[in-house]
TIKE-506660 format. One record per residue (C-alpha): residue number from 1; residue in three letters; x, y, z. Coordinates in steps of 0.1 Angstrom, whole numbers, padded with zeros to 4 digits. Layout:
# TIKE-506660
n_res_u_v_w
NUM_ala_X_Y_Z
...
//
This chain:
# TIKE-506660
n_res_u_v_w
1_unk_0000_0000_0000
2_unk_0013_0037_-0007
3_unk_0021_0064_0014
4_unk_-0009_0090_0021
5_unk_0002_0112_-0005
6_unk_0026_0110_-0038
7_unk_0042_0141_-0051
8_unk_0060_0157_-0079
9_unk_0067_0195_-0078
10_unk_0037_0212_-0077
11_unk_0016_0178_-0079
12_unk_0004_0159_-0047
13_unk_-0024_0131_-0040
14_unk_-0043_0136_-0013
15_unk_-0048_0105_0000
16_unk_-0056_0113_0036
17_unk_-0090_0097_0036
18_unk_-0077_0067_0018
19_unk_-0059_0047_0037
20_unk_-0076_0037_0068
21_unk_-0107_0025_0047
22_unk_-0082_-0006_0030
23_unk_-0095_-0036_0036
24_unk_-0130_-0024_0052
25_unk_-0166_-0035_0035
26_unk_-0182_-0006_0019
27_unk_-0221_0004_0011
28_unk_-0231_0012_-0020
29_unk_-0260_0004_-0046
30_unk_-0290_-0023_-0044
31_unk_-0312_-0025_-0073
32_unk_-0350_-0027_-0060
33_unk_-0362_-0050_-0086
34_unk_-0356_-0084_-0097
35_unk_-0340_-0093_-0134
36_unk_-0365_-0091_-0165
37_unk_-0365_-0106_-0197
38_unk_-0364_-0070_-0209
39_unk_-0334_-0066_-0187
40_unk_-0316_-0090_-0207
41_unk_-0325_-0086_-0242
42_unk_-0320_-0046_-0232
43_unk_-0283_-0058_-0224
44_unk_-0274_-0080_-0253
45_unk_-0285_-0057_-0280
46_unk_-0263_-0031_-0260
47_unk_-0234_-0054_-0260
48_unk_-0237_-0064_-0299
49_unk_-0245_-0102_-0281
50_unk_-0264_-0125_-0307
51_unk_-0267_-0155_-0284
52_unk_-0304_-0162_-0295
53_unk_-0311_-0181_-0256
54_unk_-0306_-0144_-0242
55_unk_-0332_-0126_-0265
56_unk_-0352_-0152_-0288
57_unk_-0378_-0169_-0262
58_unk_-0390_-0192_-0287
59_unk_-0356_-0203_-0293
60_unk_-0349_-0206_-0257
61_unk_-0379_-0224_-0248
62_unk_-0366_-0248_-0271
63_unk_-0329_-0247_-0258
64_unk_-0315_-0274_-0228
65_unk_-0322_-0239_-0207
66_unk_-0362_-0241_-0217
67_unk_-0363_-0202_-0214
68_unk_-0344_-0172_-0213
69_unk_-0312_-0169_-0198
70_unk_-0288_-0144_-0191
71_unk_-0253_-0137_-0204
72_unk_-0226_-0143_-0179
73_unk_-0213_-0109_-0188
74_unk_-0249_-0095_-0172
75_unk_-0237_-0097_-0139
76_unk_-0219_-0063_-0142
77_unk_-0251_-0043_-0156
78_unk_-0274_-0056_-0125
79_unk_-0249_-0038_-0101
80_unk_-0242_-0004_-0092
81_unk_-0216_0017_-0104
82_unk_-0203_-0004_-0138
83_unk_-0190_-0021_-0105
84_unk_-0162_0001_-0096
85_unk_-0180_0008_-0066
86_unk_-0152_-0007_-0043
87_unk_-0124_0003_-0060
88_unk_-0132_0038_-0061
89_unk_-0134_0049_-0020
90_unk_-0118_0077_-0003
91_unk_-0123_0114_-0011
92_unk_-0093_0124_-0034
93_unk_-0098_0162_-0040
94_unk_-0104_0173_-0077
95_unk_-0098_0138_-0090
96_unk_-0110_0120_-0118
97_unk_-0115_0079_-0122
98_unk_-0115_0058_-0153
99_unk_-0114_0019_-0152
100_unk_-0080_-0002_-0154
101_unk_-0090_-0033_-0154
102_unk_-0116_-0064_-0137
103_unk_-0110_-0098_-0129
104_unk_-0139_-0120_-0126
105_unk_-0145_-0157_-0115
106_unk_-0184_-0175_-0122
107_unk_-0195_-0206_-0105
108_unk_-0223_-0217_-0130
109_unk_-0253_-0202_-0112
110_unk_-0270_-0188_-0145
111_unk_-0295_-0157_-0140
112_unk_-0327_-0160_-0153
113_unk_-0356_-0134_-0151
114_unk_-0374_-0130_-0124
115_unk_-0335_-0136_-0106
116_unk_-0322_-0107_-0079
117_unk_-0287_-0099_-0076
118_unk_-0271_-0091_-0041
119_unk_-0233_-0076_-0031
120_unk_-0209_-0077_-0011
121_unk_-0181_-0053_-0012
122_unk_-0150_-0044_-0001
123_unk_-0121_-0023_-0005
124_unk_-0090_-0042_-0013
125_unk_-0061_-0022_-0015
126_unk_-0042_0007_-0038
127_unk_-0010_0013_-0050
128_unk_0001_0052_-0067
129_unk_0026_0053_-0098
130_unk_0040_0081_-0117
131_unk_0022_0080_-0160
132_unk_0024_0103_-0188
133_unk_-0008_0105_-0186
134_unk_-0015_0124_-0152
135_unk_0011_0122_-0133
136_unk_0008_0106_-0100
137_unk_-0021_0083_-0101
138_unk_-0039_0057_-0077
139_unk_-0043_0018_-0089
140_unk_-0070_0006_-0066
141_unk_-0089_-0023_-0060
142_unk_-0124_-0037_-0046
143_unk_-0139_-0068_-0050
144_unk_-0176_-0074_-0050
145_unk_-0193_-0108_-0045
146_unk_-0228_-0115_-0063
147_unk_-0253_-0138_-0046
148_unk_-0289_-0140_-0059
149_unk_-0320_-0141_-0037
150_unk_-0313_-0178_-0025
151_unk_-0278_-0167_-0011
152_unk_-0260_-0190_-0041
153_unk_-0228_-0174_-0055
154_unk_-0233_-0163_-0093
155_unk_-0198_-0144_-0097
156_unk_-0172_-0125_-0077
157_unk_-0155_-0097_-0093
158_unk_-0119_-0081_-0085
159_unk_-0116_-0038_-0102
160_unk_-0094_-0022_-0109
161_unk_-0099_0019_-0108
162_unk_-0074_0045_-0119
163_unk_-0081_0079_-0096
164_unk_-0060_0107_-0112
165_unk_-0062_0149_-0109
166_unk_-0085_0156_-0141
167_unk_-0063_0191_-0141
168_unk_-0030_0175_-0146
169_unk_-0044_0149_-0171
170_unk_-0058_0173_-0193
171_unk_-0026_0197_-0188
172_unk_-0005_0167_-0202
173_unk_-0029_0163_-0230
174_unk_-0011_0128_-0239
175_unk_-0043_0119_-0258
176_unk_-0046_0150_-0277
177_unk_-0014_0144_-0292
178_unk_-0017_0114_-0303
179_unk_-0052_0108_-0314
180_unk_-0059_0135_-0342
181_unk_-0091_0133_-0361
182_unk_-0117_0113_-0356
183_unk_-0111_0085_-0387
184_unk_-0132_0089_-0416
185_unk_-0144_0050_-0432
186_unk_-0145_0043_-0463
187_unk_-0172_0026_-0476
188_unk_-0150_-0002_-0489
189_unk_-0132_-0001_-0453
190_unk_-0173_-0003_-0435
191_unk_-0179_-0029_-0458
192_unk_-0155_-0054_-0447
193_unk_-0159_-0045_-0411
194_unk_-0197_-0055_-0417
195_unk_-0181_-0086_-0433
196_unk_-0164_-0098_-0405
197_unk_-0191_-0086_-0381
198_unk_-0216_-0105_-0396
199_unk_-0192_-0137_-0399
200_unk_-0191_-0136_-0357
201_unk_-0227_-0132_-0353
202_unk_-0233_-0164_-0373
203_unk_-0206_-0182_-0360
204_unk_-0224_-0199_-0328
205_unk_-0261_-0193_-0333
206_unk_-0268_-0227_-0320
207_unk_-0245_-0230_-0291
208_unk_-0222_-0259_-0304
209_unk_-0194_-0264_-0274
210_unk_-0164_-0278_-0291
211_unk_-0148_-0306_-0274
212_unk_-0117_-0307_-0253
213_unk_-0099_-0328_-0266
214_unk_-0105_-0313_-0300
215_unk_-0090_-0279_-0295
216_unk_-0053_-0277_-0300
217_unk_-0031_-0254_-0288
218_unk_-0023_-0227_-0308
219_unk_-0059_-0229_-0325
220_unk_-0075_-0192_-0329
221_unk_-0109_-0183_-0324
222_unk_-0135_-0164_-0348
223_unk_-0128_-0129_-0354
224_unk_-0147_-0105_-0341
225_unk_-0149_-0065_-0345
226_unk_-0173_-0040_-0331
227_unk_-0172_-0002_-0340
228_unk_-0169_0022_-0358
229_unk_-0181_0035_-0322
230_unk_-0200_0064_-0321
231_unk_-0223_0089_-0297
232_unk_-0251_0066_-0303
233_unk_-0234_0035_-0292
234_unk_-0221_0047_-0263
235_unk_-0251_0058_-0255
236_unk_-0266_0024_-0261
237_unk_-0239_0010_-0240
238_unk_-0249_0031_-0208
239_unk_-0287_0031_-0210
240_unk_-0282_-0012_-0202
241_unk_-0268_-0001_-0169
242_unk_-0299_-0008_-0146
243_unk_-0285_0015_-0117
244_unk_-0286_0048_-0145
245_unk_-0320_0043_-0144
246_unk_-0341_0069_-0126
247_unk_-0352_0056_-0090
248_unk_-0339_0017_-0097
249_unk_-0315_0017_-0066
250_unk_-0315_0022_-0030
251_unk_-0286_0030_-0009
252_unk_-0275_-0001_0020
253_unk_-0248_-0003_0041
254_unk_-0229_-0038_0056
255_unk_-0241_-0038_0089
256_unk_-0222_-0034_0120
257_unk_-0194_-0011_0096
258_unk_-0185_0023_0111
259_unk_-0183_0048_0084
260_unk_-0192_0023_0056
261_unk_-0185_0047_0024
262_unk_-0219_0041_0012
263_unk_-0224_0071_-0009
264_unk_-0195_0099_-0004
265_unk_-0183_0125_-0024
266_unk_-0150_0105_-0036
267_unk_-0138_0145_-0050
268_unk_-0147_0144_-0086
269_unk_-0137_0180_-0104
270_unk_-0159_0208_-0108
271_unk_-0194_0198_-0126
272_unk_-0190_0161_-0124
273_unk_-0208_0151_-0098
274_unk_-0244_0144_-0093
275_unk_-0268_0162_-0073
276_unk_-0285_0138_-0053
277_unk_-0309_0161_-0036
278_unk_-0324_0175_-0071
279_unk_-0326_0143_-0086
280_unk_-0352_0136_-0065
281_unk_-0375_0158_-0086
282_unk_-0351_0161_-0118
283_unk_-0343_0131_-0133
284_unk_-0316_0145_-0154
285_unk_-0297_0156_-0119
286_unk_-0292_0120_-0117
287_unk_-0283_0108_-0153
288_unk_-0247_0105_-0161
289_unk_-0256_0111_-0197
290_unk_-0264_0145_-0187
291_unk_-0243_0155_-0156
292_unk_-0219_0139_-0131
293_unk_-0184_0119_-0140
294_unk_-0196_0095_-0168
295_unk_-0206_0129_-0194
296_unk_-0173_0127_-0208
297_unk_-0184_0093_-0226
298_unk_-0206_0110_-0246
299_unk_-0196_0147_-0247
300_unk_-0163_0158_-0263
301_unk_-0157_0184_-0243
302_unk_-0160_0172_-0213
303_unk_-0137_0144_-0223
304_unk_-0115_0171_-0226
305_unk_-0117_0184_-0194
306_unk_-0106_0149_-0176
307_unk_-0076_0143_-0205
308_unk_-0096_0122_-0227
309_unk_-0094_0141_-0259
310_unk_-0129_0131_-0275
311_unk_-0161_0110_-0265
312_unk_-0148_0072_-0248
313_unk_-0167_0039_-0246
314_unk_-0170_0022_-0208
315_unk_-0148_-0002_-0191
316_unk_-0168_-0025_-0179
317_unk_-0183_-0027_-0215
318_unk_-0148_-0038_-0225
319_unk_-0151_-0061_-0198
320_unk_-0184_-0077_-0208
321_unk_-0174_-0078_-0244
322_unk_-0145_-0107_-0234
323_unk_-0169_-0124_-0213
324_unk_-0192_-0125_-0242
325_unk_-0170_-0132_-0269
326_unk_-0156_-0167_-0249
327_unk_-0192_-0177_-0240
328_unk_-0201_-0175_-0276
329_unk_-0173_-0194_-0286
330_unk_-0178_-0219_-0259
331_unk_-0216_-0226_-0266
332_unk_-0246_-0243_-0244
333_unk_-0222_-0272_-0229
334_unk_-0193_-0250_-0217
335_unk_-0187_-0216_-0199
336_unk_-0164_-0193_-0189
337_unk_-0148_-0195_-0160
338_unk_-0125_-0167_-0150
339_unk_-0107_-0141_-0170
340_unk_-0084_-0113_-0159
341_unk_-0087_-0085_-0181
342_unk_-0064_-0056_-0181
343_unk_-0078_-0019_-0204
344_unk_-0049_-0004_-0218
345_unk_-0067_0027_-0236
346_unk_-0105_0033_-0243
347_unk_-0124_0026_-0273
348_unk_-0124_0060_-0286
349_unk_-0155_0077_-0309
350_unk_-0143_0067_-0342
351_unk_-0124_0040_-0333
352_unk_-0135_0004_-0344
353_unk_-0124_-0025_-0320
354_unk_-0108_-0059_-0336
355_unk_-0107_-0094_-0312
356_unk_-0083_-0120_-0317
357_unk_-0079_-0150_-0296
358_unk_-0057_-0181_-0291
359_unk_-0056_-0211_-0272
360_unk_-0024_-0211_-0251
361_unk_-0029_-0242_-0229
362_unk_-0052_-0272_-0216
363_unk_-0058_-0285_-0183
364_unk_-0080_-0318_-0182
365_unk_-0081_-0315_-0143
366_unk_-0083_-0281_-0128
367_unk_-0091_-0268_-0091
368_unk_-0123_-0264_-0108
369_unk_-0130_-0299_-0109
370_unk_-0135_-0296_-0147
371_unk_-0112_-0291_-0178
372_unk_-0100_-0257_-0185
373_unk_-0086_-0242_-0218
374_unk_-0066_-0209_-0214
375_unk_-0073_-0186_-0237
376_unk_-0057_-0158_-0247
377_unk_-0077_-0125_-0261
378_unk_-0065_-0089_-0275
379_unk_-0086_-0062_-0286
380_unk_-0071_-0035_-0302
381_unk_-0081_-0006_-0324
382_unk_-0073_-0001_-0362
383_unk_-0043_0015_-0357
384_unk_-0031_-0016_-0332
385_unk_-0033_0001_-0301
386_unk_-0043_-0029_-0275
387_unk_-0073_-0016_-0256
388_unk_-0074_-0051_-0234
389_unk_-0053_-0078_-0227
390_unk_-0074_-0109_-0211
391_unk_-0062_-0140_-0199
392_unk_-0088_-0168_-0197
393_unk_-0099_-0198_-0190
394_unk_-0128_-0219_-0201
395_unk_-0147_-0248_-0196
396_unk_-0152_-0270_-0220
397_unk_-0165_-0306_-0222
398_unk_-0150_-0338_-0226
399_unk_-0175_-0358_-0249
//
């Protein structure tokens, strides 16, 4: 753990109200109602997710499932705060937060409508480096557990926040430099990204797991690209969030915590925050689309303000787009198990993301008590900036 403040000349941290909160349960975020069907289909369109047993209920009435089932990806939409929640604790004065990275293990509890979602969180820990980007900047950690309404473990999840000083960040301007102009497609160049989306959303329609002792190391999976991202996308992308919708959440606290951090100013910069009072009467006091830290996903200038340079997509979209993108592959008879996904820049407006994957290993007996493939998975932009590295590893059966 750092030290309660890192400087550089004229640059300091404030991390005075950080440290004695490591390792504590925080508050945060319930949602009030259970999962719908809605819920789900409203998520998988968001995600660009074709799995037909998470939209199609005639389909999934005919499926092994015999109805409508979730992504595993969903767990991260039916929580509050894209889950970063834990990892984002402590008022750090005229700071910004963007997301570096999330971890997540499943235990093959699927979520089906009519499902409820419950957390536990905690603060893990933090570390401060020196970046181009901004300077000195916080790496911390929570972890959040997700239980549904018989208590049965669905998922655990480990983020990873970046808390930086939005002043220094945009002072730097390292994204400014290097991004330019937004790209301009061709047609020719939107034609064969259509191509190759198209060829992904066809590739697993009907949930065929390959074997185990099929796959070979070194074998690559189906290509996948999403973009060119744009205002409306993002857009898309943060409406699927349950918790941005007015009135869905109430606050709650673990009990018997002192000072639980359930909702505290964590010291966002001038006109990000939300105004919780208002928003009981204006919805749009409460709508990250319109106020508070998220605006900078959709508006270019206040991207600008927090060193972003133009409109950015969501981590924990990033996130989900992994999960999704091994589930596919691994159909009805397999599942991902854990993957450990580091963002190395955002999906920028403009920008179209490319996935390529590889098998880099086997394990016919894992702690899991099932055999594991490791996979591999890179998404980068057109330009080959890596956005995520993921390790992974999936289940996959034997006969």
């Amino acid at each position: 753990m750092a030290s309660k403040s890192a400087k550089q000349p004229g640059v300091e941290l404030d991390l005075s109200d950080v440290d004695h909160r490591v390792g504590k349960p925080i508050g945060g975020g319930q949602l009030w109602d259970p999962c719908s069907s809605s819920d789900i289909r409203r998520w998988v369109m968001a995600m660009d997710y074709p799995n037909p047993v998470h939209w199609n209920e005639q389909f999934a009435r005919e499926s092994r499932f015999g109805g409508l089932i979730a992504p595993q990806s969903i767990a991260v939409a039916l929580d509050y705060g894209h889950g970063a929640a834990p990892a984002c604790v402590g008022h750090i004065p005229n700071s910004h937060l963007i997301f570096g990275g999330e971890e997540w293990w499943f235990y093959g509890c699927p979520v089906r409508p009519g499902d409820q979602l419950f957390q536990e969180r905690r603060f893990h820990d933090y570390k401060v480096v020196e970046t181009k980007f901004a300077g000195p900047t916080m790496f911390s950690r929570g972890d959040t557990v997700h239980r549904n309404q018989h208590g049965t473990l669905v998922a655990k999840e480990r983020s990873t926040a970046i808390r930086y000083l939005y002043e220094e960040a945009t002072k730097r301007g390292m994204f400014e430099s290097q991004l330019g102009e937004i790209k301009r497609w061709t047609q020719h160049e939107l034609e064969e990204i259509e191509r190759v989306r198209r060829d992904w959303l066809e590739s697993n329609r009907m949930g065929i797991s390959p074997r185990f002792d099929e796959v070979k190391i070194g074998d690559t999976l189906p290509p996948r690209v999403i973009g060119p991202h744009t205002i409306a996308s993002f857009t898309t992308e943060y409406r699927a969030f349950l918790f941005n919708i007015w009135g869905t959440f109430r606050w709650v606290s673990p009990p018997g915590v002192d000072d639980p951090w359930v909702y505290q100013d964590p010291g966002w910069g001038k006109d990000f925050a939300f105004d919780e009072e208002d928003a009981m009467i204006d919805p749009r006091k409460r709508d990250g689309l319109y106020v508070g830290p998220s605006r900078g996903h959709i508006d270019a200038d206040r991207a600008s303000e927090v060193g972003m340079a133009r409109a950015y997509g969501y981590g924990a979209t990033m996130g989900a787009w992994c999960t999704d993108y091994l589930a596919y592959w691994a159909g009805y008879d397999g599942m991902v198990r854990h993957t450990k996904a580091d963002f190395r820049n955002p999906a920028f407006e403009g920008d179209v993301t490319y996935f390529d994957g590889e098998i880099i290993g086997k394990e016919p007996e894992s702690v899991w008590g099932v055999p594991l493939v490791q996979v591999k998975l890179r998404l980068a932009n057109q330009d080959g900036d890596v956005l995520v590295s993921c390790t992974a590893e999936v289940e996959l059966p034997l006969v």
